[in-house]
C-alpha positions as CSV (number, residue, x, y, z in Angstrom):
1,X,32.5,127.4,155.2
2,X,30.7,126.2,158.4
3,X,33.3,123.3,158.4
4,X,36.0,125.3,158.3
5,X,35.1,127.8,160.9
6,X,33.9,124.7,163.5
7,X,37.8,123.6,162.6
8,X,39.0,126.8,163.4
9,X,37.3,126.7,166.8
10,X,38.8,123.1,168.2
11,X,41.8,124.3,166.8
12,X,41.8,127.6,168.9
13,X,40.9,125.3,171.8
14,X,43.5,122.8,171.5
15,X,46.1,125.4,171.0
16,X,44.6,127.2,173.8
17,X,45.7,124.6,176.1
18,X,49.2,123.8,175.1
19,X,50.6,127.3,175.0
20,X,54.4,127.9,174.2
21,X,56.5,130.9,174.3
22,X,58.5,132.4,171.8
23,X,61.4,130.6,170.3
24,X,59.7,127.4,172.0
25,X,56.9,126.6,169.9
26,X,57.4,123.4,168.8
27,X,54.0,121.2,169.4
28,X,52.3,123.9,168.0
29,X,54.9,124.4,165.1
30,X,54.2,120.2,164.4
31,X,50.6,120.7,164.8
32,X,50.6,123.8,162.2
33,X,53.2,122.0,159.9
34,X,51.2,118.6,160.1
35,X,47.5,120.3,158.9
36,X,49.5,122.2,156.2
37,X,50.9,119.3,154.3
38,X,48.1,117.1,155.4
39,X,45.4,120.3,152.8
40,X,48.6,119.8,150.0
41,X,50.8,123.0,151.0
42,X,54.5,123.0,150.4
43,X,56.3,123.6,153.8
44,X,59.2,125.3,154.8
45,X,60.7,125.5,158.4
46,X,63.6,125.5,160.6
47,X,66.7,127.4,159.3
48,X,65.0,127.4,155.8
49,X,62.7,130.4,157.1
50,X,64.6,131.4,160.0
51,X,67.8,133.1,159.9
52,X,70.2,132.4,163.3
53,X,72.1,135.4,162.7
54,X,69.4,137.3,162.8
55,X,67.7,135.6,166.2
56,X,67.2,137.9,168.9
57,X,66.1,136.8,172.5
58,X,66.1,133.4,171.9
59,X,67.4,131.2,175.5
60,X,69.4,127.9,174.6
61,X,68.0,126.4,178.0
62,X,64.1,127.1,177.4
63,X,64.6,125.9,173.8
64,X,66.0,122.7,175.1
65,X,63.3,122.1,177.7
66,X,60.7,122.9,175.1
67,X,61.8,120.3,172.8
68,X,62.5,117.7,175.9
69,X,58.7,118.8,176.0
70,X,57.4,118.1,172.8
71,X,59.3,114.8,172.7
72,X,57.3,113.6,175.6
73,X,53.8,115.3,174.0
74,X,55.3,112.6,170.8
75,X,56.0,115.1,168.5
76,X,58.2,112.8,166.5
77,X,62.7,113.1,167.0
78,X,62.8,113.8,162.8
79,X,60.2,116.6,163.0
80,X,62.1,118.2,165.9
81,X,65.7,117.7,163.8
82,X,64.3,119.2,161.1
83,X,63.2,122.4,162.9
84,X,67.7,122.4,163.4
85,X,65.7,124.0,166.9
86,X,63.8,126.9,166.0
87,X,60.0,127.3,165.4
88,X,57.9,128.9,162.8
89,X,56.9,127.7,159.4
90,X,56.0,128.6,156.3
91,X,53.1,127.2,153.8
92,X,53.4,128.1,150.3
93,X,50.7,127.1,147.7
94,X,51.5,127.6,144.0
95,X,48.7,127.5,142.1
96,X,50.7,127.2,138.9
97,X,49.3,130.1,136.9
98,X,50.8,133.4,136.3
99,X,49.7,135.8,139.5
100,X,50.9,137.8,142.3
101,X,52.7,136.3,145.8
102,X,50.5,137.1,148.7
103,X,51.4,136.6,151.9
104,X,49.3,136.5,155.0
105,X,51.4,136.0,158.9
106,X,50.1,135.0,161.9
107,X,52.1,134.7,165.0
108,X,51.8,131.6,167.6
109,X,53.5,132.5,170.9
110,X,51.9,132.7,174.2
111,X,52.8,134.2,177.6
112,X,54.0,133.8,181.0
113,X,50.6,134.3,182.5
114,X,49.2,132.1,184.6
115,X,45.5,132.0,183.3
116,X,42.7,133.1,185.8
117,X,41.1,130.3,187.9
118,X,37.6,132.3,187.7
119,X,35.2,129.4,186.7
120,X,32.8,132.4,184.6
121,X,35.8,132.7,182.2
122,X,35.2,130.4,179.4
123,X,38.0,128.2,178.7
124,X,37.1,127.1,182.5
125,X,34.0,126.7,182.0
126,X,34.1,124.9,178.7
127,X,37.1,123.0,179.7
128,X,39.8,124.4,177.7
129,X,41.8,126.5,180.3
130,X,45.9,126.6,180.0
131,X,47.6,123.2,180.5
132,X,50.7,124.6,181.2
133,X,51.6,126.4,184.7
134,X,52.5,130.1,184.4
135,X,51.7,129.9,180.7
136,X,48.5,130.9,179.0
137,X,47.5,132.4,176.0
138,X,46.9,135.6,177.3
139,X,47.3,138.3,173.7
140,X,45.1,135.9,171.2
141,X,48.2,134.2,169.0
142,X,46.4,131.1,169.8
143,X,43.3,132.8,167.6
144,X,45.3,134.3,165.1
145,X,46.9,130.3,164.5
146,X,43.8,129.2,164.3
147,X,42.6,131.4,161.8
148,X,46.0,131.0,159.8
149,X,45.0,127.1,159.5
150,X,41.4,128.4,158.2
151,X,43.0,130.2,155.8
152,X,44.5,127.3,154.7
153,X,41.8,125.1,154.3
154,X,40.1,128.1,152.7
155,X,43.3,127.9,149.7
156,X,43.2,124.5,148.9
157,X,39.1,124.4,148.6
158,X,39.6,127.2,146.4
159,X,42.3,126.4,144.4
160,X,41.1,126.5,140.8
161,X,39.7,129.6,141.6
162,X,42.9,131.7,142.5
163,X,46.3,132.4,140.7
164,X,50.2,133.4,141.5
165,X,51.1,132.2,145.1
166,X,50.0,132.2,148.6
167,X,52.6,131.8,151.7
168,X,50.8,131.7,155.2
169,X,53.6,132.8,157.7
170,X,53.2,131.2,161.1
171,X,55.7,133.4,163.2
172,X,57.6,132.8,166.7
173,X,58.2,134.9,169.2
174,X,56.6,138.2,168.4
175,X,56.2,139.1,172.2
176,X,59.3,140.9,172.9
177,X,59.1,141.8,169.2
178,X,61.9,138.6,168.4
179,X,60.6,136.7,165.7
180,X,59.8,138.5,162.4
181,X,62.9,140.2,162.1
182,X,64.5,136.6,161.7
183,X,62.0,135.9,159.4
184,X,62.7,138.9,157.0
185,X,66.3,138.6,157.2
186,X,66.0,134.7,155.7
187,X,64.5,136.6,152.7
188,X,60.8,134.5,152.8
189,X,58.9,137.9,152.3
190,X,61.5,139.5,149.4
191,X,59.2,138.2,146.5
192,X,55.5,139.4,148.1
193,X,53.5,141.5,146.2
194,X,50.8,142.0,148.5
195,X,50.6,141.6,152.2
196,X,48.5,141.4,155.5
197,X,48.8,140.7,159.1
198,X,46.5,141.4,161.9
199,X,45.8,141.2,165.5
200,X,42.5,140.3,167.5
201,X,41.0,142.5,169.9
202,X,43.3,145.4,170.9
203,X,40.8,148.6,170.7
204,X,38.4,146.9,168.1
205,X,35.4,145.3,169.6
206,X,32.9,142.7,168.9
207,X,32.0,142.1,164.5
208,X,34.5,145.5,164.4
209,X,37.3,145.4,161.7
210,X,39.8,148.4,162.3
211,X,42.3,148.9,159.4
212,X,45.7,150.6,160.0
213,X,46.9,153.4,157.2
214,X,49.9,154.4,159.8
215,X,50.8,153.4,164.0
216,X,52.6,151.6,166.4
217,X,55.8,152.6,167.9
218,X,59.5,151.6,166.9
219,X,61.1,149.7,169.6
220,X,64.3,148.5,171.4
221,X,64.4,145.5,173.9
222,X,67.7,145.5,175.8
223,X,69.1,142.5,178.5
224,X,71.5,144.3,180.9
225,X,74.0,142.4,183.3
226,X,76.5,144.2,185.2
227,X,79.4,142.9,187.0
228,X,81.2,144.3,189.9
229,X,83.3,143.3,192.5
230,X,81.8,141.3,195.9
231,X,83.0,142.3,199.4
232,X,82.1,142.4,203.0
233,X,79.6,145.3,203.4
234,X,82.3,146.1,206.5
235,X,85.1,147.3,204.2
236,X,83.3,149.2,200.7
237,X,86.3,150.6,199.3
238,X,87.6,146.7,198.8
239,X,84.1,146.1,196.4
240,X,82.3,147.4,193.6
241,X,78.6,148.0,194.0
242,X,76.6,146.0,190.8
243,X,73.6,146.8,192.6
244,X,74.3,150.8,193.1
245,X,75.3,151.2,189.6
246,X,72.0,149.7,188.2
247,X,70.1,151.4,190.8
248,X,72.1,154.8,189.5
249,X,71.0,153.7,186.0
250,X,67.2,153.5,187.1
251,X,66.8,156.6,187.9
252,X,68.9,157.8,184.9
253,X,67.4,156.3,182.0
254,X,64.0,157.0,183.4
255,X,65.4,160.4,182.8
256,X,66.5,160.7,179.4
257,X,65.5,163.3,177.7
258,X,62.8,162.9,175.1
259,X,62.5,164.2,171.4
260,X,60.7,167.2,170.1
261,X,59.6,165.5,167.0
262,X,57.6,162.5,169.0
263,X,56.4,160.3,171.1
264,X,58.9,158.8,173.7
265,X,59.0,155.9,175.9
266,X,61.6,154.3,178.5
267,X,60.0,151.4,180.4
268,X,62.9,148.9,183.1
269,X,60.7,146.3,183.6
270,X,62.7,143.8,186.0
271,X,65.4,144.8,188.0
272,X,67.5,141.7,189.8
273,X,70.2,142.2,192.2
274,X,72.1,141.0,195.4
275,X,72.3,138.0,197.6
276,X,72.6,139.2,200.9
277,X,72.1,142.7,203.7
278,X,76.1,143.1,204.5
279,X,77.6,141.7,201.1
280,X,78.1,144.0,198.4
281,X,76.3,142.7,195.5
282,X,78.4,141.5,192.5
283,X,76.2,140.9,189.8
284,X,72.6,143.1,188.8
285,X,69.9,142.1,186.1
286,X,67.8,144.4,184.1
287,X,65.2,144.0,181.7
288,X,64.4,147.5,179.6
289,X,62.9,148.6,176.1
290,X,63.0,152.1,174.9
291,X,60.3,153.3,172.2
292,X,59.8,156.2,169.8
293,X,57.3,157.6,167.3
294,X,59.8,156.8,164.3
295,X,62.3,154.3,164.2
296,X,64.8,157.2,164.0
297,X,63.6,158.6,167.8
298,X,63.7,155.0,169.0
299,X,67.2,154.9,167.5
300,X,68.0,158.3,169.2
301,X,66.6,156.7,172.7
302,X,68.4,152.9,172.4
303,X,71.9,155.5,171.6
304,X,70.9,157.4,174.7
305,X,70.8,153.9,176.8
306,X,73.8,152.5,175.1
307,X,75.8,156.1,176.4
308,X,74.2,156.1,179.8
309,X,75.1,152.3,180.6
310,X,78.6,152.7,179.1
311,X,78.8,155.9,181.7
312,X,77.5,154.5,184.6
313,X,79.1,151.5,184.4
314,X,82.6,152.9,184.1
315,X,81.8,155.8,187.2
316,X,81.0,152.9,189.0
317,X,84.1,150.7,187.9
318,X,81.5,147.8,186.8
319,X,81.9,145.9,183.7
320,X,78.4,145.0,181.7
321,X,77.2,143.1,178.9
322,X,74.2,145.1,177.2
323,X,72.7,142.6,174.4
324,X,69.6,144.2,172.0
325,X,66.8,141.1,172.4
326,X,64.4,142.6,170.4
327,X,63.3,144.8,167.6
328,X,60.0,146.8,166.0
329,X,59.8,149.3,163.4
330,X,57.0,151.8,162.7
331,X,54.3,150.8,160.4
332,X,52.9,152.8,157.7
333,X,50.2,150.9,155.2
334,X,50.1,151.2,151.6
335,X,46.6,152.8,150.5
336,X,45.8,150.2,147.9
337,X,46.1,147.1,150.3
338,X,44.2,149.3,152.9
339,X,41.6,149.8,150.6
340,X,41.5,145.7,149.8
341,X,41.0,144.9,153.4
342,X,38.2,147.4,154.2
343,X,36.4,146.2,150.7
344,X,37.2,142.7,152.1
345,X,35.9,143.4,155.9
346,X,32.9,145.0,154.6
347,X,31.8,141.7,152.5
348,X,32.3,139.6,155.7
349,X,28.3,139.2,156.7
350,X,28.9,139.1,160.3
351,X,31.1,142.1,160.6
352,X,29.0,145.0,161.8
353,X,31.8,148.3,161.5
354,X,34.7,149.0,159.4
355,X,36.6,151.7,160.9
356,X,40.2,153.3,160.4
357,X,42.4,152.4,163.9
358,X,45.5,154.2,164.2
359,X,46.8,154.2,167.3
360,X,50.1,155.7,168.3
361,X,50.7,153.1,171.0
362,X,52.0,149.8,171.5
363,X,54.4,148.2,169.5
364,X,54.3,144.9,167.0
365,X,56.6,142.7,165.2
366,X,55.0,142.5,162.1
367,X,56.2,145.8,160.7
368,X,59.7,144.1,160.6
369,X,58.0,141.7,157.6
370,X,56.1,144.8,156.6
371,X,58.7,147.1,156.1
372,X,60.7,144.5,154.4
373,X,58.2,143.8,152.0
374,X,58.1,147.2,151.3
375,X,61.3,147.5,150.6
376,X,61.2,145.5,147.9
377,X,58.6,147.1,146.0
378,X,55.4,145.1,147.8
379,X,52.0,146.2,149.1
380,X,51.2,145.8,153.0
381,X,48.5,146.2,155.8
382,X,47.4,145.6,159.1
383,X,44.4,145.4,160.4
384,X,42.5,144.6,163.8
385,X,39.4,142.1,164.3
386,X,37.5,142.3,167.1
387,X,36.2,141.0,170.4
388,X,35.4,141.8,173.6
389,X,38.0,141.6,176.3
390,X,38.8,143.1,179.8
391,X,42.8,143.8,178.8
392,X,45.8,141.7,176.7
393,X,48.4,140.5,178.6
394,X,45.8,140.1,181.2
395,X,45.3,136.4,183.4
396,X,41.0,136.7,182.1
397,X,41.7,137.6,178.2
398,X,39.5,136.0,176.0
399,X,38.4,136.2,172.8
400,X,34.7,134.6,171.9
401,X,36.7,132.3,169.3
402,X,32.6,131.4,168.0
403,X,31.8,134.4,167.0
404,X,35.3,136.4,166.6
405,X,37.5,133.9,164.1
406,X,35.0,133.6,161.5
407,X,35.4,137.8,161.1
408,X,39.5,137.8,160.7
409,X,38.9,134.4,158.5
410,X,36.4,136.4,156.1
411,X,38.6,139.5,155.9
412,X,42.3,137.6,155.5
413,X,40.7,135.1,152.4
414,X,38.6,138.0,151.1
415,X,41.7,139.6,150.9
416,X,43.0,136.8,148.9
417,X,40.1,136.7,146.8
418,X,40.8,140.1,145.5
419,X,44.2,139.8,145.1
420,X,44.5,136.7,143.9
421,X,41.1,135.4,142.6
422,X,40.7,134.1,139.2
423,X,39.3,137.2,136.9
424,X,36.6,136.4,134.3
């Protein structure tokens, strides 16, 4: 065990300091594919776990420049062919005796962070800080990949003592909730019997495991452009104002109306627009999500942004392209996999607390897989292992990776243990 959790550790670190964003991925996809057929796992990636039809917010250019990328890093032209350019994997182990499927995700994204230059934080002071400009690993994806290759290890040293089959699901792009619904659309989840993912951190501190029975919000992440028509700021009736209309749509989706059954949320995060003081600006940008308590009051905020755009737009003789980039449903756990992971979590000898965490905030991609699971008659939950951190999303996160990993490690293979150890 205290191999597998030093392993764990330099891989955190070396992840730590190659960070990718979603649907670019691809040294750490190789790095994850390479350990898993290096233990003996069957591998699936590329198109064979990823369905393109199902893709959302995925740009051409930055996948392009992130393979140019790992070419140069010498991830090898055959590896990077085979990936038919998108990231993620899959690592199935069949154990070859009659069992349930279980399957365990972890997602491997980073963010466009820069990491903090503070020498107290630790990957500055132990020398594995962010490689990358304006990247970092700033949510704990780099943790949760690391763990998913513990895992791993933990399935093939404990092979003769499990049954059915395990699939470890190493998912792109889940900021901007893009990846998993990809993933469950290919169909890699439609056999599962039993099913986990988790997040570090987030409200759960230090040796804390917090398992979810219900939370998280649904979610809608739109890309809006709007075109109007450019002309001298001298003579307005000649132009069409791109920049007025999205400026009219500010301040009206910030005021639609929310829903007496729930919890609401409309956030425009970037707004883009203009080139110059006397030209009447052609072209606007905007970057928005809407969320809801259910997936049917998101659905009745995304219709109430699809209306208001269409309105707008036409009242101020723009055209627009409005494109849905990303997607989360609510979650809901089902009681007997709950119970599994608290059992598991309370086995683990360093975790102090098992708790229930149920927060009605936030949203994460993982329900997608969830929820299709689900659907097909399959047992799910997700949990939270802690650590002690000043904010995601944040330039200073961290996650104590030597005392943190070893608590999600012992609650993801205990979970495996009970579901698919070998019974006397």
């Amino acid at each position: 065990m205290t191999d597998i959790i030093t392993q764990m550790v330099a891989d955190r670190r070396h992840l730590h300091q190659h960070p990718e964003e979603g649907w670019c991925e691809f040294q750490t996809t190789h790095f994850v594919v390479e350990r898993l057929k290096a233990l003996g796992f069957e591998v699936l990636l590329g198109t064979d776990v990823i369905l393109p039809e199902a893709v959302m917010g995925r740009d051409p250019a930055k996948v392009e420049k992130a393979m140019e990328d790992a070419r140069a890093a010498g991830v090898p032209e055959s590896f990077l062919e085979a990936t038919g350019g998108y990231t993620g994997a899959l690592g199935v182990w069949k154990t070859g005796r009659p069992g349930p499927v279980t399957a365990l995700r972890f997602d491997i994204d980073c963010l466009a962070i820069e990491e903090t230059s503070d020498p107290a934080h630790i990957p500055n002071a132990e020398g594995f800080r962010s490689k990358v400009p304006g990247m970092s690993h700033a949510c704990g994806h780099d943790g949760h990949t690391a763990v998913g290759l513990g895992a791993a290890a933990w399935v093939a040293a404990h092979a003769e003592e499990l049954t059915g089959t395990v699939k470890l699901i190493f998912q792109p792009a889940e900021e901007g909730v893009r990846g998993a619904a990809a993933m469950a659309a290919r169909g890699i989840v439609d056999d599962v019997d039993w099913f986990a993912g988790a997040h570090i951190g987030c409200s759960a501190k230090l040796h804390e495991v917090g398992v979810s029975h219900h939370g998280y919000l649904a979610t809608t992440k739109f890309d809006l452009d709007i075109t109007g028509v450019p002309c001298a700021a001298g003579s307005p009736e000649n132009g069409k104002s791109a920049l007025m209309c999205g400026a009219a749509l500010c301040m009206s989706l910030g005021s639609l109306p929310g829903h007496s059954q729930g919890i609401t949320r409309v956030q425009i995060g970037k707004f883009v627009s203009g080139t110059g003081r006397n030209i009447v600006a052609e072209h606007t940008s905007m970057l928005l999500e809407v969320r809801g308590e259910s997936t049917e009051i998101n659905d009745y905020m995304a219709a109430g942004v699809e209306r208001t755009v269409a309105g707008l737009c036409a009242a101020y003789g723009c055209t627009y392209s409005l494109r849905r980039v990303g997607e989360a449903v609510t979650y809901k756990g089902d009681e007997e996999a709950v119970e599994l992971v608290k059992d598991a979590a309370r086995a683990v000898p360093t975790v102090t607390s098992v708790v229930d965490m149920n927060a009605k905030v936030g949203s994460e991609d993982c329900t997608m897989l969830i929820r299709r699971v689900q659907a097909h008659g399959g047992k799910a939950v997700f949990f939270y292992f802690g650590c002690e951190h000043h904010g995601h999303h944040k330039p200073d996160f961290d996650i104590q990776d030597t005392a943190s990993l070893r608590d999600g490690w012992g609650v993801f293979t205990g979970f495996l243990a009970r579901t698919n150890g070998r019974k006397a």
